[in-house]
C-alpha positions as CSV (number, residue, x, y, z in Angstrom):
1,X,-2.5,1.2,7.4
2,X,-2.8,2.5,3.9
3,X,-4.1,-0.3,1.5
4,X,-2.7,-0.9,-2.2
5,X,-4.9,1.2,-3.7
6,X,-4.1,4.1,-1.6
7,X,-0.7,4.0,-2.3
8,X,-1.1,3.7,-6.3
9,X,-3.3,7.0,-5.6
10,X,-0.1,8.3,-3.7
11,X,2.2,7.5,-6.6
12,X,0.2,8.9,-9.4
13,X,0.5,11.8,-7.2
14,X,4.1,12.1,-7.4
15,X,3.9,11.1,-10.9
16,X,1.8,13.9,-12.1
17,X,4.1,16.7,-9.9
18,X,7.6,15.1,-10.4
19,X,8.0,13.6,-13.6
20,X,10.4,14.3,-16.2
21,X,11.4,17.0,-13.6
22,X,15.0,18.0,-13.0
23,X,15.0,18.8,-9.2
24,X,16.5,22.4,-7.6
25,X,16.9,20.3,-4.4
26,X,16.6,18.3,-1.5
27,X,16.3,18.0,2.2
28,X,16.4,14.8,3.8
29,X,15.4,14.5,7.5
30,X,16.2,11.4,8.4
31,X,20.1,10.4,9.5
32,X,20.7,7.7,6.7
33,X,20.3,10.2,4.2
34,X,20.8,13.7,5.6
35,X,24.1,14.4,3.9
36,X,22.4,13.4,0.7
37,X,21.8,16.0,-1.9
38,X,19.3,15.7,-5.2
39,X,20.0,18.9,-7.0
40,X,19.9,18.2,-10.8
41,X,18.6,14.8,-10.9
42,X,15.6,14.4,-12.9
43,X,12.9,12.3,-12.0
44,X,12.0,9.5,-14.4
45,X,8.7,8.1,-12.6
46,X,6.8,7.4,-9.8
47,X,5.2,3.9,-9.5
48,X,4.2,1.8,-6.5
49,X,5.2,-2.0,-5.6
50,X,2.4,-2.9,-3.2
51,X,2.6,-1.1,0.1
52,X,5.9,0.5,-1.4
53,X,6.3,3.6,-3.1
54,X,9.3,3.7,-5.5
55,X,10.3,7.1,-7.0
56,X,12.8,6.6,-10.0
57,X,15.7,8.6,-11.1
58,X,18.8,9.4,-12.5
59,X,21.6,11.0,-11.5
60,X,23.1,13.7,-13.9
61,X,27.0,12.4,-15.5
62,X,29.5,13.7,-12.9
63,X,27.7,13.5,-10.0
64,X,28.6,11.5,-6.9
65,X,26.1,9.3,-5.6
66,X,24.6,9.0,-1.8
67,X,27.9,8.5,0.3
68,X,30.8,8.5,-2.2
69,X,29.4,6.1,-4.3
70,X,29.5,6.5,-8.5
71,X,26.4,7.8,-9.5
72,X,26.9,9.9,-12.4
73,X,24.3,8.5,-15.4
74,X,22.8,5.8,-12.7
75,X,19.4,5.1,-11.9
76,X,18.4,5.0,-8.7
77,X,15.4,4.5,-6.7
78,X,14.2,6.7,-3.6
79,X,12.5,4.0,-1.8
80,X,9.6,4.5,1.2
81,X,7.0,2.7,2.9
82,X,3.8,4.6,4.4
83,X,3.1,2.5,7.3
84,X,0.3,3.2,9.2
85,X,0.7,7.4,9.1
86,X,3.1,7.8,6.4
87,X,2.0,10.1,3.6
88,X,3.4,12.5,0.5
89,X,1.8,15.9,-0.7
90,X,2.5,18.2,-3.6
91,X,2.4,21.5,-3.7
92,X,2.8,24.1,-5.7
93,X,6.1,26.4,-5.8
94,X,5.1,28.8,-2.6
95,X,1.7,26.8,-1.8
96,X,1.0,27.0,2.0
97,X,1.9,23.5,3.5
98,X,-0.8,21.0,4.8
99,X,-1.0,21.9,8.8
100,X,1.2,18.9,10.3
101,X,4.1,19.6,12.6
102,X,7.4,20.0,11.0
103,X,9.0,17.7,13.2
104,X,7.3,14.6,11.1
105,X,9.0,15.3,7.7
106,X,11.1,13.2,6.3
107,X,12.4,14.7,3.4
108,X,11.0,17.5,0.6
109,X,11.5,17.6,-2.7
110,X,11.6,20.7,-5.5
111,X,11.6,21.0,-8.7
112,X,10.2,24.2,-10.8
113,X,6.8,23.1,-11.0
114,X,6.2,21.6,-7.7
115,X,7.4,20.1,-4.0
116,X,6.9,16.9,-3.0
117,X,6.6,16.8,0.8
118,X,6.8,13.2,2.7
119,X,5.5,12.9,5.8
120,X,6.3,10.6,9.0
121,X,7.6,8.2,6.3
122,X,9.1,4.7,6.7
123,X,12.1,2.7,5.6
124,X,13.4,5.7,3.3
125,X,16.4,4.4,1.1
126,X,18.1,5.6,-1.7
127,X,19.3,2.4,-3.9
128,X,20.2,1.8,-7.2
129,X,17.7,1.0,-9.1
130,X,19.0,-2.5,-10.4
131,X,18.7,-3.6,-7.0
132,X,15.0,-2.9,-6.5
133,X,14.4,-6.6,-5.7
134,X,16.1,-6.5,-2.6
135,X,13.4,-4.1,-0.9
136,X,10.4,-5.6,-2.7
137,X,11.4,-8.9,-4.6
138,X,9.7,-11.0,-1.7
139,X,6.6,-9.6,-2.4
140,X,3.5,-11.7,-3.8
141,X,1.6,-10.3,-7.2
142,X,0.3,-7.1,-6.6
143,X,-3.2,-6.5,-7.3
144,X,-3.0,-3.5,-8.7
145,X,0.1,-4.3,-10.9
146,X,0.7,-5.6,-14.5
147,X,2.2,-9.0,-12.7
148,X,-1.3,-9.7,-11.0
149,X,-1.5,-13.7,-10.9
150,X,-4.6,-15.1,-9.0
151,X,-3.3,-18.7,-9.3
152,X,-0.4,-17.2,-8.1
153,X,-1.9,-15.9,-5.2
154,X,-3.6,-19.0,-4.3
155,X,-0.2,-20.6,-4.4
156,X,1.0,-19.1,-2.2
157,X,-1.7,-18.9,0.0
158,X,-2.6,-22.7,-0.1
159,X,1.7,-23.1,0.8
160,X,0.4,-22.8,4.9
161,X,-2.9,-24.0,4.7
162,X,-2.9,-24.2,8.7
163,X,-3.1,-19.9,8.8
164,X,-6.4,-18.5,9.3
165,X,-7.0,-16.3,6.6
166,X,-7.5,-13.3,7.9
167,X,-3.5,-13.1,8.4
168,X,-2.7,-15.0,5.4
169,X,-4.5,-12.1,3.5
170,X,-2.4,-9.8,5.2
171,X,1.0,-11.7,4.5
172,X,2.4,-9.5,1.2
173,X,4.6,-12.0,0.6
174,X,1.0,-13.7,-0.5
175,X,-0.6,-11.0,-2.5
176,X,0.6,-7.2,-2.5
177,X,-2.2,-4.6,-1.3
178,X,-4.5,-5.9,0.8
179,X,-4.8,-4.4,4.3
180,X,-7.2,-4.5,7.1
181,X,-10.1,-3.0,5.6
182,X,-9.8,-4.7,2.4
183,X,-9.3,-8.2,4.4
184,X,-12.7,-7.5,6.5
185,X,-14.5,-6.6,4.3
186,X,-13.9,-9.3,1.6
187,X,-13.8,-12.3,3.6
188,X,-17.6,-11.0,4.6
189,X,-18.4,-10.4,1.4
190,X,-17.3,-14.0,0.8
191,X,-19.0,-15.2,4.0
192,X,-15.9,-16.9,5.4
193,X,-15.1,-16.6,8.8
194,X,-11.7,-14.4,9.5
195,X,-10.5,-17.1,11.5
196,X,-11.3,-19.8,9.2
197,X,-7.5,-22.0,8.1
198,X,-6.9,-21.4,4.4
199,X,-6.7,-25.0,3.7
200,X,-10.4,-24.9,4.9
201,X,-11.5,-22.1,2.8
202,X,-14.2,-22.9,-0.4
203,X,-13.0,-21.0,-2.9
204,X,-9.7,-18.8,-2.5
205,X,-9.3,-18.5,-6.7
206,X,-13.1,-16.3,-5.5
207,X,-11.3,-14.3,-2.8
208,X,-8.3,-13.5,-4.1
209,X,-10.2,-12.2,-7.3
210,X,-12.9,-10.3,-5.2
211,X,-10.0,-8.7,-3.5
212,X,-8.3,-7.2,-6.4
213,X,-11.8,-6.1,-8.0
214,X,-12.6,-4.5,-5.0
215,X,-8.9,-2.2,-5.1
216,X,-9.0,-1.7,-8.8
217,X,-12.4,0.0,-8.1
218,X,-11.0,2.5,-6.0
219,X,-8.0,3.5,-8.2
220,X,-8.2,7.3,-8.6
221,X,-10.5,7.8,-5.4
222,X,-9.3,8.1,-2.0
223,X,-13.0,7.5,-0.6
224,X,-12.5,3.4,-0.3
225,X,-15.9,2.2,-0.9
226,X,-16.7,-1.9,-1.1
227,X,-20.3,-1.5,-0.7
228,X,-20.8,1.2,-3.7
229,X,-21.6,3.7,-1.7
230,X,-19.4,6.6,-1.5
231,X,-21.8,8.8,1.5
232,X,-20.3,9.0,4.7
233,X,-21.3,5.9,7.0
234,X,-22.2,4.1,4.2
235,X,-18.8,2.9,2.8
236,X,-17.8,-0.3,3.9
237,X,-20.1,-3.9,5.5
238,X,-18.1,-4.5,8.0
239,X,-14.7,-2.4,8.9
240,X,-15.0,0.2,11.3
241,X,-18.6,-0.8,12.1
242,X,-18.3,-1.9,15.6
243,X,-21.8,-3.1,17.6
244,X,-23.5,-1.5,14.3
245,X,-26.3,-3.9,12.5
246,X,-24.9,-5.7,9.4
247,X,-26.3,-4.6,6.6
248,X,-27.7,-8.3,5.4
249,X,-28.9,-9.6,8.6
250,X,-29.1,-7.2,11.3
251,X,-26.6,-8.9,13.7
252,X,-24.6,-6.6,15.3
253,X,-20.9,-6.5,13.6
254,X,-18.3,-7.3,16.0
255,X,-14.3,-6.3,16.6
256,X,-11.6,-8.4,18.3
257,X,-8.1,-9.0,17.9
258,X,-6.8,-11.8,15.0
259,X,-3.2,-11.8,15.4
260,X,-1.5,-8.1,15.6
261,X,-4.9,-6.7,14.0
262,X,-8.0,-5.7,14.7
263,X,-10.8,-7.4,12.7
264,X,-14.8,-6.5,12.1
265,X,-16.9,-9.4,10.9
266,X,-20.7,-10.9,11.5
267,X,-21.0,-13.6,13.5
268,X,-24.3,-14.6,11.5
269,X,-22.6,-14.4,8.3
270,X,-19.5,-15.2,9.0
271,X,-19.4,-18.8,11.0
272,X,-17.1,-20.3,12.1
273,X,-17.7,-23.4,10.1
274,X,-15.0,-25.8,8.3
275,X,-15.5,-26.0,4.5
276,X,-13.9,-28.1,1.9
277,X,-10.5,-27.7,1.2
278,X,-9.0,-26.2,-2.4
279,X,-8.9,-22.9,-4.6
């Protein structure tokens, strides 16, 4: 699944291609909005919530909006969630296509200067944008946002302190951003056991701030790197490391299942051990 950071990557994307563009149309793929048409609206900005990608804009005066409703002079938000394969591209105007099959876009967008091209995308809505909230106001702070709030975080974390933390990490309604990569490799990094309770955890003030260092240092990047290292293989402690020897201690890293996820940690660094309670 993408992590936060890749998704603020994919939205300065759009940002830099779309932007104070007027668009000279649309196609939507998916039923919801397939009668829905974009030509002339401009596009006021690109920004991501999260996992969420939210694409602002504003429909031109006299203009219907999606289904009927008024739209002339609204904002609205074109709403979508990669998922685990989702993805947007731009292009230039007659640029040959990335080589995927046709059959997993979702919707294009053109403007004079560029297409915007979403792939296998997820939860696609058109909404105004007043209403934002309802697709993303349950979210925790978002690491990589201008609302970042450890103490926050830890509040919310420390609310089910009987969750390991390995899931709780993963729970956006704790803290926005952090996938499965990020969770295995911080919690090694912090030599915490993925399926330690949170209520057991040292210091989850230290996590929750190592987790959001770690993202903002791969803003602009789309190698992910926690160990410094951006050569091949040498990327991450833990994640994707299977049987390989941890780089402190030489234990072989291992992978099993916590919850719906699969998880990478050292059994040497990583014990399962209780510790005192508290962020």
């Amino acid at each position: 699944m993408p992590e936060g950071d890749t998704v603020w990557n994919t939205a300065r994307v759009l940002q830099r291609a779309l932007a104070g563009a007027r668009l000279t149309g649309s196609d939507f793929r998916v039923p919801q909005l397939a009668a829905t048409d974009l030509t002339g609206w401009t596009v006021r900005e690109s920004a991501s919530r999260g996992k969420h990608l939210l694409l602002r804009l504003t429909a031109p005066t006299g203009t219907p909006g999606p289904e009927g409703t008024s739209g002339g002079g609204r904002d609205w938000t074109l709403h979508s969630h990669l998922r685990m394969d989702g993805a947007w591209r731009a292009y230039a105007p007659g640029e040959r296509w990335a080589a995927r099959p046709a059959h997993l876009i979702r919707v294009v967008l053109r403007s004079a200067g560029a297409v915007a091209v979403g792939y296998h995308l997820h939860e696609l809505a058109l909404i105004p944008t007043d209403q934002e909230q309802s697709l993303v106001g349950h979210l925790g702070p978002d690491l990589l946002g201008k609302d970042w709030d450890p103490a926050e975080a830890v509040r919310r974390l420390a609310a089910q302190p009987e969750a390991t933390i390995g899931e709780a990490l993963l729970d956006q309604r704790n803290l926005a951003g952090v996938g499965n990569l990020y969770k295995c490799e911080v919690l090694f990094l912090r030599g915490v056991s993925p399926w330690t309770p949170v209520g057991a955890v040292p210091d989850l003030t230290g996590t929750v701030t190592l987790a959001q260092r770690l993202l903002a240092a791969n803003r602009g990047r789309w190698t992910q790197s926690t160990t410094g290292s951006l050569h091949r293989g040498q990327t991450s402690y833990v994640y994707g490391r299977r049987a390989q020897p941890c780089r402190r201690c030489g234990t072989a890293i291992r992978k099993e299942e916590l919850g719906e996820r699969v998880t990478y940690w050292c059994p040497v660094c990583q014990p399962e051990r209780p510790g005192p309670a508290g962020p």
